[in-house]
N, C-alpha and C positions, 0 to 999 in steps of 0.2 A: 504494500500500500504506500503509497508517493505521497508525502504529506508540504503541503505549502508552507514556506518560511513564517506566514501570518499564524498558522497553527503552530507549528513549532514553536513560536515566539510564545504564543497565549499559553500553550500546555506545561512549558518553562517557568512562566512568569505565575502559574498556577500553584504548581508543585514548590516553588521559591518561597512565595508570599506564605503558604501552608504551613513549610518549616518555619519561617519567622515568626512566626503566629505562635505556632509551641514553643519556640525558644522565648520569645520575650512579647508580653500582651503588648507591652505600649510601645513597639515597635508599628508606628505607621506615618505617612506623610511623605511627602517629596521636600527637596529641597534644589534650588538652584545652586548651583559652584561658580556663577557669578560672582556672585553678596561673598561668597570666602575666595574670591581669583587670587590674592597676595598673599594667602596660604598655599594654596592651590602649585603655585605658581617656584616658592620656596620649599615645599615638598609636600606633593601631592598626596603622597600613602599614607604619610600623615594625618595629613588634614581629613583625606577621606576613613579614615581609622575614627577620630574623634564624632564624625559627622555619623559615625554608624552607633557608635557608643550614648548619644543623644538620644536616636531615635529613630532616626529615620529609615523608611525602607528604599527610595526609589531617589535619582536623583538627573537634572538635567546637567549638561556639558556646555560651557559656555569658551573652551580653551582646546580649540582646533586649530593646527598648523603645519603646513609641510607634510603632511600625511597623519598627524600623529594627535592623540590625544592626553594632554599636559603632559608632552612628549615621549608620551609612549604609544607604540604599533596600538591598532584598533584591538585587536584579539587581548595582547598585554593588559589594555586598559579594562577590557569586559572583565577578563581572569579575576585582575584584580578587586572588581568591585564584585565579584561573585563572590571573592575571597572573605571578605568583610561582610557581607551580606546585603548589601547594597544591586541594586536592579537598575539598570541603564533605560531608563524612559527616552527620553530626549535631549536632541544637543542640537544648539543655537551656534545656525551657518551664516554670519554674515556678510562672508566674503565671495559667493555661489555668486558662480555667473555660467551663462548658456556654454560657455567653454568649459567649464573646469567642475560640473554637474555629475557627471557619469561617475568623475573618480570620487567626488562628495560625498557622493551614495552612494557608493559599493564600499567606502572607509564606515560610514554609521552606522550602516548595514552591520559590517562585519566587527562593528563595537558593542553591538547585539541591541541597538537602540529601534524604537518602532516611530518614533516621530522625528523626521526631518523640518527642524525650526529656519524659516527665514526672519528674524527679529528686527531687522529694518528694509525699508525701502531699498531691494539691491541693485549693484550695476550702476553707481554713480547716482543715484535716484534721491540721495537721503544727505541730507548738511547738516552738520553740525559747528556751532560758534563757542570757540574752546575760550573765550573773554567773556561771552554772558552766558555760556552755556545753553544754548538755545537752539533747538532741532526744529528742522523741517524737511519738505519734502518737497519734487517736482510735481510740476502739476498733468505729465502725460499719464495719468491713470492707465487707458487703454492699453498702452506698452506695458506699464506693468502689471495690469490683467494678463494680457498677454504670457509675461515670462512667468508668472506664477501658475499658469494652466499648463505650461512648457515645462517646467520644472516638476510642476506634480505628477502629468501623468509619468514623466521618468520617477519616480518616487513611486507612483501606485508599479506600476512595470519592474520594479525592485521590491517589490513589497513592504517599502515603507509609507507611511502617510504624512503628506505636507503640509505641516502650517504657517499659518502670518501671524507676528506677534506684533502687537498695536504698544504707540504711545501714546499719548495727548492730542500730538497732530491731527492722528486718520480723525480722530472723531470730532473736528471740526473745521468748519465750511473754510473752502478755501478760496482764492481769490477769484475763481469761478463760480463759488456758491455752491459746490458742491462738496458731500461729506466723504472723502476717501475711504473709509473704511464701508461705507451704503454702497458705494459704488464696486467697490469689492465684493459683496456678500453678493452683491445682483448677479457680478457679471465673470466670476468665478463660478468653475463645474465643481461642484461639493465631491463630485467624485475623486476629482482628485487634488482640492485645495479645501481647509478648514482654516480654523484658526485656536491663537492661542488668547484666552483675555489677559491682558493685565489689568486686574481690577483698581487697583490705583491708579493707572492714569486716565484709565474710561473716567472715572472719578474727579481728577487732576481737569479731563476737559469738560467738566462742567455735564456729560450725559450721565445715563441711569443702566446700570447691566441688565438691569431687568427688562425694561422696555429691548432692551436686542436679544433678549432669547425670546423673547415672548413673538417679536417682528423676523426673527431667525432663529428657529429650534432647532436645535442638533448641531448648529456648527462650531460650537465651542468645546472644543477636545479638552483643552488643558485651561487650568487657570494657573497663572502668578497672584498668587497670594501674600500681599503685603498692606503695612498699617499707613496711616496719615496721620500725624499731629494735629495739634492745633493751629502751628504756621504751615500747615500745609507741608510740610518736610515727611520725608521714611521716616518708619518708626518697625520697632518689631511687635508682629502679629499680639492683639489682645490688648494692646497696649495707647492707642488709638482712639480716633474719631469714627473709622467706618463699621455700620450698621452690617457685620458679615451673617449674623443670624438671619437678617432677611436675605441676602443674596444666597446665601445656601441652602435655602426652600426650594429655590428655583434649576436646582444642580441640575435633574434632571431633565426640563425644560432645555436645558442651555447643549445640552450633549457630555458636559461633562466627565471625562474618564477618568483623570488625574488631578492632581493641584499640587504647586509648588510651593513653596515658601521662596520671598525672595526680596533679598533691601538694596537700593542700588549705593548706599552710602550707608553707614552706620554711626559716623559720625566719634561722639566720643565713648563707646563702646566696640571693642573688639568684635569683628565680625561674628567668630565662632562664638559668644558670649551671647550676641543678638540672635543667631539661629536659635539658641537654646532656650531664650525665652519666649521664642518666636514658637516653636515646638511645645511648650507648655501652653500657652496662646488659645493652636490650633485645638487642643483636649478642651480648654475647656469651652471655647465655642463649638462645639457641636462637629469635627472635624474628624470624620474616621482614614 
């Protein structure tokens, strides 16, 4: 019997989560390796050692380069997060372009990850002002519909699934009055492009998550899970202004499979410090 990479992934990720379950109850959660990149980055087994010891079961990849993940072979890197007990969900491609796609994904693939993340506008599409810190985007949508239906069906044809992960920008009107990320959901094939939220900055631009699963159900695969202060700053999960009890009624409205934990700053608390409150956070809002 010839069994599809999509089954193999699921029947793996089955039998994994099962052990962890018996080993340790409060083993659950994802977490981004963004919010810890200068751990990450200073040493990775480390950092991913600590990260398993918290809590967590699943975790996204934000440190791809030259083939390698936080510079180690794809296989290396799965091994070891097998090792630790950790599950390779997703890892964040922001360097994917129509040329360099194939080897993307047959590397993510083979790091045993099931979502291929496009995290910004790619292909020159996406600015950022490293003086006022300030992101935006081009305004040919079309093209980039385009390369995200080009990109996914190689992703569905690999058997991984592709998503966009939004900031502040997509969710508001641009100098054409139109909402990038609406323009997205319309004129993307859900077959083989989804999306990932980040619930802070849907928040950050002033819109409501709820009103987009509710106007688009099923296409929010993954969330980024992170807090807002009072000035409007990252904060770690629980710790916050945002109402996640209501937004998590709606999981499965939204499509919802996973959720991350993730701060783009921590400011004056140690990254690994903030996951782990972030991780107590998640239990007690209502977060399995």
């Amino acid at each position: 019997m010839k069994y599809t990479f999509k089954y193999q992934w699921a029947l793996i990720t089955m039998l994994l989560l099962s052990s962890f379950q018996l080993l340790a109850q409060d083993k659950f959660g994802g977490l981004a390796l963004y919010t810890v990149r200068e751990d990450m980055t200073t040493n990775p087994k480390i950092a991913l050692e600590k990260i398993s010891d918290i809590g967590y079961t699943y975790i996204e990849a934000a440190g791809y380069q030259d083939g390698k993940f936080y510079g180690m072979q794809p296989l290396e890197f799965r091994n070891t997060l097998y090792d630790l007990g950790l599950i390779p969900i997703s890892s964040h491609q922001p360097t994917v372009t129509l040329e360099n796609a194939d080897q993307m994904i047959a590397d993510v693939k083979a790091a045993g990850f099931r979502y291929f993340v496009i995290p910004i506008p790619p292909m020159g599409h996406f600015q950022f002002d490293k003086e006022t810190r300030s992101m935006n985007m081009s305004e040919d949508l079309e093209l980039l519909t385009n390369i995200l239906n080009t990109i996914g069906k190689k992703c569905k044809d690999a058997g991984l699934e592709l998503l966009y992960h939004n900031h502040d920008f997509e969710y508001k009107k641009n100098a054409k009055g139109i909402v990038p990320i609406e323009y997205f959901l319309e004129n993307t094939n859900p077959e083989y492009v989804n999306f990932q939220m980040d619930l802070f900055w849907v928040l950050k631009a002033g819109a409501d998550p709820v009103v987009y699963f509710n106007n688009y159900p099923g296409r929010f695969k993954l969330w980024h899970v992170k807090d807002m202060d009072e000035e409007g700053k990252f904060a770690p999960v629980g710790t916050g202004t945002i109402n996640f009890e209501r937004i998590l009624k709606e999981k499965d409205l939204s499509g919802m499979k996973f959720y991350l934990v993730e701060q783009d700053m921590t400011f004056d608390e140690e990254p690994i410090e903030a996951v782990k409150i972030s991780h107590g956070g998640l239990l007690k809002l209502g977060f399995q």
